[in-house]
C-alpha positions as CSV (number, residue, x, y, z in Angstrom):
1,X,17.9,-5.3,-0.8
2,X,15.0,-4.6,1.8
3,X,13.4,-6.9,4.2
4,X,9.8,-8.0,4.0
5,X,9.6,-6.1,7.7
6,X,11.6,-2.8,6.8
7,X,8.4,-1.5,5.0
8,X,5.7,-3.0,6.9
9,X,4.7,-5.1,3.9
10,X,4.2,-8.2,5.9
11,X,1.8,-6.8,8.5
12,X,0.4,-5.1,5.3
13,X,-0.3,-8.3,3.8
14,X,-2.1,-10.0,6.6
15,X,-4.2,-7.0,7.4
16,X,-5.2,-7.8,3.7
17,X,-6.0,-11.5,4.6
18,X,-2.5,-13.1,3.7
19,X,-1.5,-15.7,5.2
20,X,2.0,-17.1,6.1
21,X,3.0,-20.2,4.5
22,X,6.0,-21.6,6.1
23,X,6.3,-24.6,3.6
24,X,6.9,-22.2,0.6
25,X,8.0,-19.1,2.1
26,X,4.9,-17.3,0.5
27,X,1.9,-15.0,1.7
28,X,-1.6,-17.1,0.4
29,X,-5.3,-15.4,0.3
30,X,-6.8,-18.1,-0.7
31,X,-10.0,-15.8,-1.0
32,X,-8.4,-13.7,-3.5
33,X,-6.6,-16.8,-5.2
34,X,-2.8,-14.9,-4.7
35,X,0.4,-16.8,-3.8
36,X,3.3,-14.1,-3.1
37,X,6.9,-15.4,-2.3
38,X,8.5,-14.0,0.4
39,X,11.6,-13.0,-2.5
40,X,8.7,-11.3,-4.9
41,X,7.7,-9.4,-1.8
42,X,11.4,-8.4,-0.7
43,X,12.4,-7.6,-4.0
44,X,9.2,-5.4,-5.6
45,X,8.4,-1.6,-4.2
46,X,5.1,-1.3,-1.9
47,X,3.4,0.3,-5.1
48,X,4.1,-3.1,-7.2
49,X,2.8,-5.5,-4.8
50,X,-0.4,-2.8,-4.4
51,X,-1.2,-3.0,-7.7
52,X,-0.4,-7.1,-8.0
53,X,-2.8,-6.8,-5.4
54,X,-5.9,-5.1,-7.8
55,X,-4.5,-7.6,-10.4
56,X,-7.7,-9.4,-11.7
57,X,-8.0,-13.5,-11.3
58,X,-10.5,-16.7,-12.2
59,X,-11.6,-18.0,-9.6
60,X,-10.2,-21.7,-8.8
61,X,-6.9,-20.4,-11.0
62,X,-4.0,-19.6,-8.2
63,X,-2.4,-16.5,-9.6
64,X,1.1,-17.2,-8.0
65,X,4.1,-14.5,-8.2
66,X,7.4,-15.5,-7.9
67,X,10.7,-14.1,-8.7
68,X,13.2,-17.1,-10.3
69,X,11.4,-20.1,-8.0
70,X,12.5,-23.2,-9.6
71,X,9.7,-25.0,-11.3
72,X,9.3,-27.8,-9.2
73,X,8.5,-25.1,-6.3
74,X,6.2,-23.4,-8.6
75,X,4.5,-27.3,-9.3
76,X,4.3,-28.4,-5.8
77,X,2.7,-24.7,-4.6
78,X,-0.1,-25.7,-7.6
79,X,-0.4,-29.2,-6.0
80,X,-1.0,-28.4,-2.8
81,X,-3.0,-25.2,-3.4
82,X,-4.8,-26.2,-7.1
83,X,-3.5,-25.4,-10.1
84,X,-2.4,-21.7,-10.9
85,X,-0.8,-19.2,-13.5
86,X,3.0,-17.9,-12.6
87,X,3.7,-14.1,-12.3
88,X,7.2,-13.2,-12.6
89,X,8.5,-10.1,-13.5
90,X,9.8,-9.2,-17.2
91,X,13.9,-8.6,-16.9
């Protein structure tokens, strides 16, 4: 499996104005209402996370993508960000 670096996806991500979350090991643009784990990141190719990116959202409605992050990570990203729909990828 690939690291977030080996592509440049993390600088990619905060030269689209992601931020790094420590807490939940996600990039946030809280502009764009997007949550992306660091594991979504790892594990989807640059072209998935570009179009996730062009992925339409409500604004005040978190649009959070995850790979298998337990629900209670999942609830306390919605408490402290708001609440949010979950992205994760069909198997």
């Amino acid at each position: 499996m690939a690291n977030l670096e080996d592509f440049g996806k993390e600088t990619y991500f905060e030269q689209q104005g992601y931020e790094w979350e420590p807490r939940f090991e996600s990039y946030v643009n809280k502009k764009e209402w997007k949550i992306f784990s660091k594991e979504y990141i790892d594990d989807h190719s640059f072209d998935t996370l570009l179009a996730n990116m062009e992925d339409d959202v409500t604004p005040s409605q978190w649009k959070i993508y995850v790979n298998t992050e337990s629900s209670e990570d999942v609830h306390n990203m919605r408490r402290h960000y708001g609440s949010g729909q979950s992205v994760q990828p069909s198997s």
